[in-house]
N, C-alpha and C positions, 0 to 999 in steps of 0.2 A: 634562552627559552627553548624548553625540549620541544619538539613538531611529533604530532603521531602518525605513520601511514594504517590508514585502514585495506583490505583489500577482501572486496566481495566476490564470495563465486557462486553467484546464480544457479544451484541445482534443477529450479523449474525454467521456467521460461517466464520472461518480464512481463506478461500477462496474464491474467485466469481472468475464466470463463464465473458471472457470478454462481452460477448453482454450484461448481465445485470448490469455489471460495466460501461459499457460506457452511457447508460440508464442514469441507479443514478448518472453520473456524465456531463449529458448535452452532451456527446462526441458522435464522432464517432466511430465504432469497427475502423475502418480503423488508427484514431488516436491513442486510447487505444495500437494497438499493433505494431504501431511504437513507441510507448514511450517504449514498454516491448523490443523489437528491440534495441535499443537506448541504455538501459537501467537505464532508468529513473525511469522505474516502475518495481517493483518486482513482480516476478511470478513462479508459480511452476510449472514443466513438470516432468512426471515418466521416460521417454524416450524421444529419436530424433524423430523428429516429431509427438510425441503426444500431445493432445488437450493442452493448457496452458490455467492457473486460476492466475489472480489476486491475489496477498500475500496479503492481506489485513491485518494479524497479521503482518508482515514484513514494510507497509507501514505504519502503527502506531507506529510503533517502531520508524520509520524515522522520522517522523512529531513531536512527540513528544523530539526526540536527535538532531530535528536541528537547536536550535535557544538556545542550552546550554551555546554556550560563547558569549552569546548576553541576558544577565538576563535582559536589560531594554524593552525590545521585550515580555517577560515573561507575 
């Protein structure tokens, strides 16, 4: 059985800020953080209502593990 390595290099930083996630992604803040609401999208908070960031390590990881049992998709 072949093994594949993958290796990611992080250009940004493993977090955004939602207003500049919503930006790079054509959305709205009001969008972005119903999806995080939702939870469709991963995000970090230190505490109960502290500001929240986008996981963007966390959402790469997702993107990357969700089409595993589906190799024709690959």
């Amino acid at each position: 059985m072949m093994s594949t390595t993958i290796v990611i290099q992080m250009n940004d930083v493993p977090t955004m800020a939602v207003e500049l996630f919503a930006e790079r992604t054509g959305q709205t803040v009001c969008a972005v953080q119903s999806q995080m609401d939702r939870g469709t999208l991963p995000f970090t908070q230190d505490r109960p209502r502290a500001t929240r960031f986008v996981n963007i390590a966390k959402l790469t990881m997702m993107c990357l593990e969700s089409n595993n049992d589906k190799p024709w998709l690959a």
